[in-house]
C-alpha positions as CSV (number, residue, x, y, z in Angstrom):
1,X,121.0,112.2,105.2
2,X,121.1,108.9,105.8
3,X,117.7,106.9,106.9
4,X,117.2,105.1,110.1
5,X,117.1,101.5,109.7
6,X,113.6,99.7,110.0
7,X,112.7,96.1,111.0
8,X,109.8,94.1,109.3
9,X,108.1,91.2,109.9
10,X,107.3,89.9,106.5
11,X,104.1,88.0,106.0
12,X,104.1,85.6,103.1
13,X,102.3,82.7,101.5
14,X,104.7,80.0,100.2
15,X,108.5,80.0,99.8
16,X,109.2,80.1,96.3
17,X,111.6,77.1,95.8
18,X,108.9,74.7,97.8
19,X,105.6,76.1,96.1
20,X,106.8,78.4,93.1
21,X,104.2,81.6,92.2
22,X,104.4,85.5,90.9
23,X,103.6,86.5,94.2
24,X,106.2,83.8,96.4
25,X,109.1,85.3,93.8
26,X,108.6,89.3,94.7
27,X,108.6,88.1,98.3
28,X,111.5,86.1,98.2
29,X,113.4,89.1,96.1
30,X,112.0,91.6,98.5
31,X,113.4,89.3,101.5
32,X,116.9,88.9,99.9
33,X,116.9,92.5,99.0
34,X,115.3,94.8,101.3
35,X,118.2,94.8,104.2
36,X,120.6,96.5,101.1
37,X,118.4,99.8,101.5
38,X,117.7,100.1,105.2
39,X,114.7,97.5,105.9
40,X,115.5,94.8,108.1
41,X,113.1,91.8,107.5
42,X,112.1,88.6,109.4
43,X,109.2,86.7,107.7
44,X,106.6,83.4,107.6
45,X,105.3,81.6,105.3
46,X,103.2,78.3,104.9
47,X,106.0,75.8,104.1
48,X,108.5,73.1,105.4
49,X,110.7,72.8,108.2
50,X,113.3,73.3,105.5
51,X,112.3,77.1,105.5
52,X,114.3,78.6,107.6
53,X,117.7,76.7,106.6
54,X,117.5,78.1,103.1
55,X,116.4,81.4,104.3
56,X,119.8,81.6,106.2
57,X,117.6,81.9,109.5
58,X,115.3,84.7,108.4
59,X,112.3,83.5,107.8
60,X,110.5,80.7,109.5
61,X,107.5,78.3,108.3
62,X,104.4,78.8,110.9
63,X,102.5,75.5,109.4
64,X,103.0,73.3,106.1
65,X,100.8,74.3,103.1
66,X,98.8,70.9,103.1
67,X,97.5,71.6,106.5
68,X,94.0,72.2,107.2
69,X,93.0,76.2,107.0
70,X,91.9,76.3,110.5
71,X,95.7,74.8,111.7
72,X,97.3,77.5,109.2
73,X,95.5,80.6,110.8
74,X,95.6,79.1,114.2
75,X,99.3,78.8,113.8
76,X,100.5,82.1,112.0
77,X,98.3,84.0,114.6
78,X,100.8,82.0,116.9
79,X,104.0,82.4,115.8
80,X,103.1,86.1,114.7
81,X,102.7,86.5,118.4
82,X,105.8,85.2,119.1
83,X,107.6,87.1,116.5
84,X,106.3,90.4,117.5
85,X,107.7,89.9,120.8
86,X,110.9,88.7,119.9
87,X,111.8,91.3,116.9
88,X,109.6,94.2,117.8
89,X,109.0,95.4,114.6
90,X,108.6,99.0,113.3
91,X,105.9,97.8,110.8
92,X,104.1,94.3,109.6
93,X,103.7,93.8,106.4
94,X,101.4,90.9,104.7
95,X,101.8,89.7,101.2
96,X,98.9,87.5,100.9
97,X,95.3,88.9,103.3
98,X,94.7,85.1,104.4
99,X,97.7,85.3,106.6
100,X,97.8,89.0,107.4
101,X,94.2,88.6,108.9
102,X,94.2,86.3,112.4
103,X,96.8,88.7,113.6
104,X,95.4,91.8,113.2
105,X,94.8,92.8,116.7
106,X,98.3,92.0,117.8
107,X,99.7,94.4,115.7
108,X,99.9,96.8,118.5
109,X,100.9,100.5,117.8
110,X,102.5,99.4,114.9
111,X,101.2,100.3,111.2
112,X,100.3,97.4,108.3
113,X,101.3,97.5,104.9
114,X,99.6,95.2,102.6
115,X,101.6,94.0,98.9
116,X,98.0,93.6,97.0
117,X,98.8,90.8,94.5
118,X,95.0,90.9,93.1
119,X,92.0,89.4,94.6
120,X,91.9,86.3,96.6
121,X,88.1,86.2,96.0
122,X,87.8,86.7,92.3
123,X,90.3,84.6,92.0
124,X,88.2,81.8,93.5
125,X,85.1,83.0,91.5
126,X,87.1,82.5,88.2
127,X,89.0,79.3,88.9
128,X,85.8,77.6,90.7
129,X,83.1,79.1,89.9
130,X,80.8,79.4,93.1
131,X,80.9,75.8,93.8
132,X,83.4,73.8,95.6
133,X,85.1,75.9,97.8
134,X,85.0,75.5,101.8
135,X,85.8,78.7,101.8
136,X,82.9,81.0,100.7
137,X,84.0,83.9,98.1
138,X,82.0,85.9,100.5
139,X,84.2,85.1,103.5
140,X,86.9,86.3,102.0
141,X,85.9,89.1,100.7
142,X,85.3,90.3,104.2
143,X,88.6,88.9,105.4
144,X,90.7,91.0,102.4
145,X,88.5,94.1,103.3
146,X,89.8,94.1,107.2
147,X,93.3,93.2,106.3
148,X,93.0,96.7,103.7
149,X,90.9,98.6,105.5
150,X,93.5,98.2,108.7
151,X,96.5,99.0,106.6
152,X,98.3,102.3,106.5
153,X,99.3,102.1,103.1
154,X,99.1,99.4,100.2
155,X,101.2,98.4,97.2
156,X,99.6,97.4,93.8
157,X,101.4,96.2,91.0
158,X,99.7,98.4,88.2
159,X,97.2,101.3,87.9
160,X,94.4,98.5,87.2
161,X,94.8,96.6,90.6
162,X,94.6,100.3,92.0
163,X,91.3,100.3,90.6
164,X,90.3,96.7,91.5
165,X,91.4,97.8,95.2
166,X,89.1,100.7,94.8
167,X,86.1,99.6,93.4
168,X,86.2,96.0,95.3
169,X,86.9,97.0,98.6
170,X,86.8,101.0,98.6
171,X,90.6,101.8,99.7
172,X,91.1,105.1,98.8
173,X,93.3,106.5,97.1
174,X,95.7,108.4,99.4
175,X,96.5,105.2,100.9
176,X,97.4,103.3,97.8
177,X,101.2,103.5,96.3
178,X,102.3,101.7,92.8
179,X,105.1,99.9,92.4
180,X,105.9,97.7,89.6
181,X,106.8,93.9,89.5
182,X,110.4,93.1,89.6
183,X,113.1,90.4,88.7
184,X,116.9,90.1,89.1
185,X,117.6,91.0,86.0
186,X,121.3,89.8,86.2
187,X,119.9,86.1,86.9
188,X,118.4,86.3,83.3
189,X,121.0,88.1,81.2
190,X,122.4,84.8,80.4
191,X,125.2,84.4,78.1
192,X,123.6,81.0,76.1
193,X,123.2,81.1,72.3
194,X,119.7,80.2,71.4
195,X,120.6,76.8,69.8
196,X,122.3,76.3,73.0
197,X,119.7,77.1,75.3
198,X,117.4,75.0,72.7
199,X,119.7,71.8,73.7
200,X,119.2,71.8,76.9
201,X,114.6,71.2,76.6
202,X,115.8,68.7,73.4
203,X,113.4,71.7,70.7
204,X,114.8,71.7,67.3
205,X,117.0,74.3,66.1
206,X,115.3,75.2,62.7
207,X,111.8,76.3,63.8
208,X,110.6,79.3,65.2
209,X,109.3,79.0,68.6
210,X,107.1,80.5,70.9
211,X,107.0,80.4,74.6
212,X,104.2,80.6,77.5
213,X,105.5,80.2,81.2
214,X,102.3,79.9,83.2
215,X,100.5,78.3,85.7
216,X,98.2,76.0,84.2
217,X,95.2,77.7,85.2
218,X,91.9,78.5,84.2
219,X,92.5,82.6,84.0
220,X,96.2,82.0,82.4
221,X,94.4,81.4,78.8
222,X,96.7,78.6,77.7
223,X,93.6,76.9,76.5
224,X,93.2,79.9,73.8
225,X,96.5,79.6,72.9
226,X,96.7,76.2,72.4
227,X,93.8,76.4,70.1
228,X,95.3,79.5,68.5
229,X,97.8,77.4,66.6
230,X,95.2,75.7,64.5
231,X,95.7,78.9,62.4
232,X,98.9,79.8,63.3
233,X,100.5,76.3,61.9
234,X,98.6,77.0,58.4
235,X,100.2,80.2,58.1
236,X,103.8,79.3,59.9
237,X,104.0,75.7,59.2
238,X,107.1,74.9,60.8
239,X,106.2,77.1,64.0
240,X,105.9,75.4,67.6
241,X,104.9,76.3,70.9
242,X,106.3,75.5,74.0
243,X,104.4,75.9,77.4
244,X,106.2,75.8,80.8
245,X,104.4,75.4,83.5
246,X,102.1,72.9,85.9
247,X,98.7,73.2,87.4
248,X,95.3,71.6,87.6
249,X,94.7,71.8,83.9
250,X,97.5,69.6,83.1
251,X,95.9,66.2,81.9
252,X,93.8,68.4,80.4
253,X,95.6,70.6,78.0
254,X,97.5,67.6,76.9
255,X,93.6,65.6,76.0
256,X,93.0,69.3,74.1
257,X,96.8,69.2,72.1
258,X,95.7,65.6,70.9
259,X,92.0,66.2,70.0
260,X,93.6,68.8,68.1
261,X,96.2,67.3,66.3
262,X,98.4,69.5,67.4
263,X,100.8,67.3,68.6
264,X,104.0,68.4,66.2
265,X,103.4,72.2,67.2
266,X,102.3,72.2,70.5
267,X,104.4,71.0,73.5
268,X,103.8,70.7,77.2
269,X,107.2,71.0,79.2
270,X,105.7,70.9,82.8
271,X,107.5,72.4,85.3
272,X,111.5,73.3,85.1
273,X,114.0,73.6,87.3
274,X,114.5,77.6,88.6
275,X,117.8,77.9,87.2
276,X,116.9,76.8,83.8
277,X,114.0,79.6,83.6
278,X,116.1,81.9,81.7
279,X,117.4,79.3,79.6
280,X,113.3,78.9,78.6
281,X,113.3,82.3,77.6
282,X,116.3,82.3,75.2
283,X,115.5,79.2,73.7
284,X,112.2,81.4,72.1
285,X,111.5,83.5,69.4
286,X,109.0,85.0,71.3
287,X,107.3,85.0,74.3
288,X,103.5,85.2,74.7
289,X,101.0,86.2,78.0
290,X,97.7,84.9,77.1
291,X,95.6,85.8,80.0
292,X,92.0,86.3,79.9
293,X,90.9,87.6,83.6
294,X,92.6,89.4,86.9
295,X,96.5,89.9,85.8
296,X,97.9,92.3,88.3
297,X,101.3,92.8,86.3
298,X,102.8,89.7,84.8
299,X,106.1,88.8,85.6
300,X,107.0,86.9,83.5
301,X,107.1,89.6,80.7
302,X,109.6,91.3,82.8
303,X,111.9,88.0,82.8
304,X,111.7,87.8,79.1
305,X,112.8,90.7,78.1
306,X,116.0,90.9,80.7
307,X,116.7,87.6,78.6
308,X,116.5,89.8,75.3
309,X,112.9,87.9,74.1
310,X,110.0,89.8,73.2
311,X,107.0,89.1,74.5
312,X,102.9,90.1,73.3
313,X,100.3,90.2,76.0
314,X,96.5,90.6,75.9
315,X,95.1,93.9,77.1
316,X,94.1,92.6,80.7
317,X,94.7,93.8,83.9
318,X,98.5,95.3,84.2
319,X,99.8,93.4,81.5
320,X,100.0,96.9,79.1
321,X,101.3,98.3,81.7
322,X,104.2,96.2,82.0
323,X,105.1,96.5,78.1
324,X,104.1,100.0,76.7
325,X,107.1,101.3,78.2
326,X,108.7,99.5,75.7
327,X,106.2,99.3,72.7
328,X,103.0,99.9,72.6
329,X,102.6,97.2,69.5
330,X,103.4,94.2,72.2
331,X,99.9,94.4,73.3
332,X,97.3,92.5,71.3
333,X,93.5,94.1,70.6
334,X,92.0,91.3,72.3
335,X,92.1,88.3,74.1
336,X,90.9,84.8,72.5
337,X,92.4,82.1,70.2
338,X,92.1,85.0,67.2
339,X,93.6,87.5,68.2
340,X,96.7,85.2,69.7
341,X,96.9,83.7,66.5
342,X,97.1,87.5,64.6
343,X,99.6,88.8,66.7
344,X,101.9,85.1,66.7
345,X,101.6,85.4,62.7
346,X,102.6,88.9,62.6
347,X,105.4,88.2,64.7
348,X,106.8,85.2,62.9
349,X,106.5,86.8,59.9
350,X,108.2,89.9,60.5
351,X,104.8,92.3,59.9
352,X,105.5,93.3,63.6
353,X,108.4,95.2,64.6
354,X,109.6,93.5,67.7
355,X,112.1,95.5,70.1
356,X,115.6,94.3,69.7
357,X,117.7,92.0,72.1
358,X,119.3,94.6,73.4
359,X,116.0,97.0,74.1
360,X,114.5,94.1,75.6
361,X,117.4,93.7,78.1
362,X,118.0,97.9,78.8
363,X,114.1,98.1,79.5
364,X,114.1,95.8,81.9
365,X,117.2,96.6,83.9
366,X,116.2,100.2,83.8
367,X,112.7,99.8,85.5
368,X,112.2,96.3,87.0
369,X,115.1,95.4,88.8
370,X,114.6,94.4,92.0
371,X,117.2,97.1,93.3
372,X,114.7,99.3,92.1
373,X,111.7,97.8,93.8
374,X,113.4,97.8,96.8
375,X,114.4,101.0,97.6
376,X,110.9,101.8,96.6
377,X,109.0,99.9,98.7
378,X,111.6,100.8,101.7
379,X,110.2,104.6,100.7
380,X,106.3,103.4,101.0
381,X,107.7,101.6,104.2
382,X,109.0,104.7,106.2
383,X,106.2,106.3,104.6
384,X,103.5,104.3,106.4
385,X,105.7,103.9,109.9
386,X,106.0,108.2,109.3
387,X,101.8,108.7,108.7
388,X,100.8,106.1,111.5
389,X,102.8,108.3,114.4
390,X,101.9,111.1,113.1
391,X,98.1,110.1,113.2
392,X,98.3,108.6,116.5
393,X,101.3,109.4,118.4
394,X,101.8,107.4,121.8
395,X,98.5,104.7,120.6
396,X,99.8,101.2,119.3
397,X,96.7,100.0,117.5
398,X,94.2,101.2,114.1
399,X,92.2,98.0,114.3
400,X,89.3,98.0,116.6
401,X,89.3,95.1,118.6
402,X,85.6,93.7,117.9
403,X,86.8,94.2,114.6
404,X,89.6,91.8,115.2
405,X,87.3,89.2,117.0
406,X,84.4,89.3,114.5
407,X,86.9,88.1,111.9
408,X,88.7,85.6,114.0
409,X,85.1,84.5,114.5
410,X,84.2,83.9,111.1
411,X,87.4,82.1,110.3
412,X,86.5,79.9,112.4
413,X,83.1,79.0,112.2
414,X,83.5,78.8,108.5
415,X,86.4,76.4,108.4
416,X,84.9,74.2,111.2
């Protein structure tokens, strides 16, 4: 039997060519391929007036990303409101709590289903400390726990955000569904030789390379990896690693390289062009996830193997989850400059047995494409629009209005 179509409104937090991130990539994919298996969408996001022209008209940009918080909340609970009434959507869905939260009493007899990319708090707490942000860790912790606590269901990308979900915010566990991160995996199964894909970044041909494709962030670990390769080069002279990626540690990690002397193994690329991401990938040896805090699944193991690279993570949050499927031996012990350095040396050296090429490529396709992701998430989808009649037929709202007000409220007294 075939299912009855469903519309969407899609609540982002940047569009991925303007302000590139794990969790703007699943929502683009997710936009591009959700109408394929039943699930109309129309979405906002914080981004230009050039939004909507790349989007082909689907989704629109309620503010720019530079503007003040209080403008951005003010203006998605605006065009929220209008959107509701122009597309009358079966469901809303919010990618990023910020953005799902100013409109959560408008969402009138219609249920909420939150993507939970990790969270937004602890994130704060690692990258800032409890310093410095206008924002209070606090705040948002309440803010996260009314956009959950009004949603019918909830997507995590592995078992260990399920947990973070519980134990942070105490969703239980009926209401939580896993699904995987995903990729196009035809996007990466590029045709380019290796010492073709190594002409294009100008890296030499006869040395084994490793690749990191991060954000330059405090949690991403690309400290420990740099300093990783103060062993690593002893053991594997000729070896080098590459890091893509920008970010606030940027001057940074370049000061570290030099104090270092690393300077001959150990190359910053910055940021690349989208297109030439595979090509990153199959220019490498290996691949490498350093992480050290609050990885929800990693995506960018998934788009190194559908490029036929291996890749080693750490043992945080879903990163196992993403590769053990594969082989459990891609997972290091530990986090830390040591145990990146072990598992780089083992690799390089053949004491590891890496999954082939063609492994890599099979693994990925069979469980992380975004085909697959899709019509799984449509399924959680007509679950929660299913469950929310049932549990209320003929009432259009969960979310108790002072509810709704108190957290408008704190918005904006906080951001005043």
């Amino acid at each position: 039997m075939k299912e009855q179509r469903i519309t969407t409104l899609q609540l982002g937090l940047h569009w991925f060519a303007e302000r590139p991130g794990g969790l703007d990539r699943i929502y683009q994919n997710l936009i591009d391929a959700l109408p394929a298996v039943g699930v109309d969408v129309h979405g906002l996001v914080a981004g230009s007036s050039r939004v909507e022209a790349a989007s082909n008209g689907v989704v629109r940009a309620f503010a720019p990303p530079e503007a003040s918080l209080l403008t951005r909340l003010r203006s998605v609970r605006r065009e929220v409101r209008r959107s509701l009434k122009e597309t009358d959507p079966d469901l809303v869905v919010s990618h990023f709590a910020l953005y799902g939260a100013p409109g959560l009493d408008l969402y009138k007899g219609r249920p909420l289903v939150s993507h939970f990319q990790g969270p937004w708090s602890a994130e704060t707490e690692v990258e800032r400390g409890s310093a410095g942000s206008s924002f209070s860790a606090l705040a948002k912790t309440v803010l996260e726990g009314a956009v959950y606590r009004r949603s019918t269901r909830i997507i995590v990308l592995s078992s260990a955000f399920r947990d973070v979900l519980q134990a942070r915010f105490g969703i239980p566990d009926e209401v939580i569904r896993l699904i995987p991160g995903c990729v196009d995996v035809s996007r990466f199964e590029i045709r380019a030789t290796r010492d073709a894909a190594r002409a294009v970044f100008d890296l030499p041909t006869d040395r084994p390379i490793v690749v990191t494709v991060r954000r330059l962030a405090r949690r991403m670990g690309i400290e420990d990896l740099i300093d990783s390769f103060r062993q690593v080069r002893h053991t594997v002279p000729d070896a080098m690693l590459v890091i893509v990626g920008g970010g606030a540690l940027s001057g940074a990690l370049h000061k570290r390289i030099d104090d270092l002397g690393l300077g001959d193994h150990v190359k910053l690329l910055g940021r690349i062009e989208d297109d030439k991401l595979p090509l990153v990938y199959r220019a490498a040896d290996l691949s490498i996830v350093p992480t050290v805090a609050l990885e929800g699944f990693g995506l960018t193991t998934i788009e190194s193997l559908a490029t036929g690279t291996p890749v080693l993570v750490t043992p945080v949050g879903g990163l196992p989850e993403a590769v053990c499927g594969l082989s459990p031996d891609l997972v290091l012990p530990n986090f830390g400059a040591n145990a990146l350095a072990a598992g780089i040396i083992d690799a390089l050296r053949g004491h590891l047995r890496l999954p082939s090429a063609e492994a890599c490529h099979a693994y990925a396709r069979s469980g992380f494409d975004i085909s697959v992701k899709a019509a799984s998430t449509a399924k959680v989808y007509r679950e929660a629009v299913r469950v929310f009649g049932e549990r209320l037929p003929g009432v259009r709202t969960r979310t108790k209005p002072d509810e709704a007000e108190i957290v408008r409220r704190d918005i904006a007294r906080r951001t005043r």
